[in-house]
Each structure stands twice: as C-alpha cells, then as structure tokens.
N, CA and C atoms as a LAMMPS dump frame, in Angstrom:
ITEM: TIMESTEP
0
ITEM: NUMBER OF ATOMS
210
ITEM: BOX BOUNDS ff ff ff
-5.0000000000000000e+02 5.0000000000000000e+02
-5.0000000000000000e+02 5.0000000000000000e+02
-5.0000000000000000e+02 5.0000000000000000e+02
ITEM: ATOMS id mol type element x y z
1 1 1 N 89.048 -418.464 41.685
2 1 2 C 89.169 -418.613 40.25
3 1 3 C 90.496 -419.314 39.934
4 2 1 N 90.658 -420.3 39.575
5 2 2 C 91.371 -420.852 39.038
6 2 3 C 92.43 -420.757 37.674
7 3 1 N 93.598 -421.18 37.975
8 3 2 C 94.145 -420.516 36.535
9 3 3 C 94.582 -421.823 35.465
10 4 1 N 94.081 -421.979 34.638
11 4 2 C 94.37 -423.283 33.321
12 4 3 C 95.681 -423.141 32.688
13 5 1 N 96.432 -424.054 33.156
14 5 2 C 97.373 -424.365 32.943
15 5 3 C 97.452 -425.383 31.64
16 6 1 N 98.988 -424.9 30.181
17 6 2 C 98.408 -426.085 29.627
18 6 3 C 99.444 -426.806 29.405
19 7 1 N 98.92 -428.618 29.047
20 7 2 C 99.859 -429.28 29.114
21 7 3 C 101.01 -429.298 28.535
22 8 1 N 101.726 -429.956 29.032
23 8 2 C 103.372 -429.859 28.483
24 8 3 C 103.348 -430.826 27.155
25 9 1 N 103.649 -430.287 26.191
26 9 2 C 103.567 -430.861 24.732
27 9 3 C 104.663 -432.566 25.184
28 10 1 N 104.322 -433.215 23.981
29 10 2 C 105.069 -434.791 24.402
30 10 3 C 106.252 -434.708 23.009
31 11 1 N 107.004 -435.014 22.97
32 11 2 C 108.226 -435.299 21.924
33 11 3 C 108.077 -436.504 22.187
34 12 1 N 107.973 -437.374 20.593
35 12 2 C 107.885 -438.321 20.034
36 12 3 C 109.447 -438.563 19.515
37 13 1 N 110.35 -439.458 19.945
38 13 2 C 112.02 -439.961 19.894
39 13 3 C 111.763 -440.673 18.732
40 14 1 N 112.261 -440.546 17.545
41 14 2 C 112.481 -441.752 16.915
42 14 3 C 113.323 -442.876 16.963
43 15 1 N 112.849 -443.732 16.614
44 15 2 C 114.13 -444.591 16.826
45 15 3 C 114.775 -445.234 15.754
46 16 1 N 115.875 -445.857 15.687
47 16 2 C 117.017 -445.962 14.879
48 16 3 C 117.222 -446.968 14.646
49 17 1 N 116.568 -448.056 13.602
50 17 2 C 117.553 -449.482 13.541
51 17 3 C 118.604 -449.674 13.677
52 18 1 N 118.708 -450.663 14.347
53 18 2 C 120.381 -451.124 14.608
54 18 3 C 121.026 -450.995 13.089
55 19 1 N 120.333 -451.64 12.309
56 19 2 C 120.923 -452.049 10.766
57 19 3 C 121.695 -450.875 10.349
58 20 1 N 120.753 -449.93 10.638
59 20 2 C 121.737 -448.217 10.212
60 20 3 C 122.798 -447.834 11.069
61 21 1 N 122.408 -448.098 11.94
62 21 2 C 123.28 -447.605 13.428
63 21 3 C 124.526 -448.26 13.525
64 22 1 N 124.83 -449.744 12.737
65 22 2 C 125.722 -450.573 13.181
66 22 3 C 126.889 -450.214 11.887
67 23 1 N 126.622 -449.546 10.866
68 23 2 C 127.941 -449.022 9.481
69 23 3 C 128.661 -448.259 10.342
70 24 1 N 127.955 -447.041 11.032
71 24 2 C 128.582 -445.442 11.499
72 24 3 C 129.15 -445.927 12.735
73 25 1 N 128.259 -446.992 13.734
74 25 2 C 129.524 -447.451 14.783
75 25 3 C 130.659 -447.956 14.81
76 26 1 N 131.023 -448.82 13.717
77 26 2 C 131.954 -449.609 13.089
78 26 3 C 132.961 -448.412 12.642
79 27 1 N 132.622 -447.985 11.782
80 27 2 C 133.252 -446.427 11.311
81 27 3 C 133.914 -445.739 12.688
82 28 1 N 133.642 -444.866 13.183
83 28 2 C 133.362 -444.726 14.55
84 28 3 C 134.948 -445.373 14.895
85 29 1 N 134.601 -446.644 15.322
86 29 2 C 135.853 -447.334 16.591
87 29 3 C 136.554 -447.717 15.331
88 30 1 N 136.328 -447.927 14.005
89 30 2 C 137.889 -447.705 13.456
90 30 3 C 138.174 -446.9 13.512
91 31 1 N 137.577 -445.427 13.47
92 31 2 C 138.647 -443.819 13.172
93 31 3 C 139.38 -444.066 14.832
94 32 1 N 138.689 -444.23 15.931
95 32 2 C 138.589 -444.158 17.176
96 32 3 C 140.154 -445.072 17.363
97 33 1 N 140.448 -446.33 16.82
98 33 2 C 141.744 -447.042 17.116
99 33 3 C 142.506 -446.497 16.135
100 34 1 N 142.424 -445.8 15.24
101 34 2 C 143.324 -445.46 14.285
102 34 3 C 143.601 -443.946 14.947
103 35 1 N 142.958 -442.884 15.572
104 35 2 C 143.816 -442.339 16.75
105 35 3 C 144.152 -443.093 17.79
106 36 1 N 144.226 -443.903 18.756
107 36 2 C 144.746 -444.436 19.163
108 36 3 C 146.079 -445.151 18.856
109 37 1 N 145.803 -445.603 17.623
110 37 2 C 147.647 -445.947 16.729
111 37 3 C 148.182 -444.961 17.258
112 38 1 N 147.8 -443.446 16.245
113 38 2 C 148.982 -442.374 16.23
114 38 3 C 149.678 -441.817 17.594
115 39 1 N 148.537 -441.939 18.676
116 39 2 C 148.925 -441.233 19.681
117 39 3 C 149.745 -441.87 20.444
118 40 1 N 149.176 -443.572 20.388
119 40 2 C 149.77 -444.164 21.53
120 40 3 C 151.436 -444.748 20.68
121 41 1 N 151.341 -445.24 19.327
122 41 2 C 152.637 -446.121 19.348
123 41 3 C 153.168 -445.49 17.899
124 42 1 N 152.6 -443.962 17.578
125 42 2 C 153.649 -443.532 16.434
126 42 3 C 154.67 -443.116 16.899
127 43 1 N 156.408 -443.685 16.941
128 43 2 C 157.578 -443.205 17.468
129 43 3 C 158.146 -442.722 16.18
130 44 1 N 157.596 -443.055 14.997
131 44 2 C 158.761 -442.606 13.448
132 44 3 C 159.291 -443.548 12.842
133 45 1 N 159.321 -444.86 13.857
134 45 2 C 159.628 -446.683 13.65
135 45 3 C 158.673 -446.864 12.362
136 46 1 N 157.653 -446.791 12.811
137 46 2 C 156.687 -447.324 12.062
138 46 3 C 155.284 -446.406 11.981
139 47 1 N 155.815 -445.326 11.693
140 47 2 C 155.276 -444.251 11.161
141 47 3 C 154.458 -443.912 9.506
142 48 1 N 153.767 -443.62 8.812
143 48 2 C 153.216 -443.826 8.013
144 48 3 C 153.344 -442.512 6.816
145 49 1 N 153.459 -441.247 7.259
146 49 2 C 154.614 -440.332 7.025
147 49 3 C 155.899 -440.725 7.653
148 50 1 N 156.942 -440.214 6.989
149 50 2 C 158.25 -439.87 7.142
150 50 3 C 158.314 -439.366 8.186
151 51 1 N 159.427 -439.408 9.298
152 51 2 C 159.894 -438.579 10.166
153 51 3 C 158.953 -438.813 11.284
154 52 1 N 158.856 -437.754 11.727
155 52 2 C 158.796 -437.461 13.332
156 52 3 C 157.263 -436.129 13.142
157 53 1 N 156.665 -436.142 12.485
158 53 2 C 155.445 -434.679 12.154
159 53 3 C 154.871 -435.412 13.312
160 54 1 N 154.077 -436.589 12.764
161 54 2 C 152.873 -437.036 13.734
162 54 3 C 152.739 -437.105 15.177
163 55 1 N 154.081 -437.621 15.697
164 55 2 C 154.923 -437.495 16.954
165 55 3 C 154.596 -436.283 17.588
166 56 1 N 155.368 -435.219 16.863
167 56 2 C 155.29 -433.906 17.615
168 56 3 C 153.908 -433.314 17.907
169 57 1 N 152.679 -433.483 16.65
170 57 2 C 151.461 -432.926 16.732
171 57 3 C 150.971 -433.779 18.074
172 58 1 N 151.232 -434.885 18.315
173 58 2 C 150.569 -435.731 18.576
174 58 3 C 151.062 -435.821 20.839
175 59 1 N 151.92 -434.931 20.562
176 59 2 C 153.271 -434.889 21.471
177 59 3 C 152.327 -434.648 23.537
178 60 1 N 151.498 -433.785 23.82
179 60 2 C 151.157 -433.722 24.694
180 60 3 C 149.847 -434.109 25.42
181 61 1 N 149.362 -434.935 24.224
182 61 2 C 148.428 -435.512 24.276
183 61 3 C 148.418 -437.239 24.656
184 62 1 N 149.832 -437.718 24.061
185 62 2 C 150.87 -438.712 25.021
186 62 3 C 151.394 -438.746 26.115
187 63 1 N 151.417 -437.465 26.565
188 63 2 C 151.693 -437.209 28.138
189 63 3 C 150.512 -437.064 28.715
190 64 1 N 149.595 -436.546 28.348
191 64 2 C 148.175 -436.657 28.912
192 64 3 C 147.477 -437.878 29.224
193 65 1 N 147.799 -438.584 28.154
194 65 2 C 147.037 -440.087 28.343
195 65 3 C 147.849 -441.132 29.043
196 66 1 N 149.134 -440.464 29.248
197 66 2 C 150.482 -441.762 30.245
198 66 3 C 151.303 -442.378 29.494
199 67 1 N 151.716 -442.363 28.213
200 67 2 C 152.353 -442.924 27.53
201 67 3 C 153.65 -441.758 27.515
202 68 1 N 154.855 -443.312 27.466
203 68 2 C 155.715 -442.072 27.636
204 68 3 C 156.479 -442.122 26.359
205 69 1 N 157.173 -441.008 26.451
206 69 2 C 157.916 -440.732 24.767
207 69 3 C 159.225 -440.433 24.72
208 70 1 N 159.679 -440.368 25.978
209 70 2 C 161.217 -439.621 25.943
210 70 3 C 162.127 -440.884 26.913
C-alpha cells in the first residue's frame, strides 16, 4: 500500500520593473556614500556640524574599516 504524498505548493516571485527599482537604488548609494563621507573623511575640517560629535560617534568604525584618525 502505498502512501500519497502531496505536492510541494509553487511560489509565484513577482517581479519588479527596473523603472521602480532604479529611484530606491539611486537613493540607496547616495545614503550609502554619504556614510561613507562621515566615516571615512569627517576630521571637523570640513565637517557639517561643528566640532568633533560626528568623529567620535563615528570613531571605531574608522578603525574597523582602516582609515586612520590619530
């Protein structure tokens, strides 16, 4: 006697025009280089707040990525 096994249901992916897809990527790698600014070349030179805040928040996460600060 045999035992009936039943099939494995199928998921249907939708897919995504580029047209939509291409605002939020853009978005995306600007937020994406605009951390990259802060982390890699905010010294307080040319800082966007005053002082040294962004620096410090920003502080071991510059040593993490190889940039040096001191």
């Amino acid at each position: 006697m045999a035992i009936a096994t039943p099939a494995a249901p199928t998921v249907d992916v939708p897919a995504i025009p580029l047209r939509q897809l291409l605002p939020w990527l853009a978005f995306t790698a600007l937020l994406g280089l605009l951390v990259i600014f802060f982390v890699s070349a905010d010294q307080g030179a040319i800082s966007i707040p005053a002082g040294n805040a962004i620096h410090e928040w920003v502080h071991d996460g510059r040593h993490l990525l190889g940039y040096p600060c001191h």
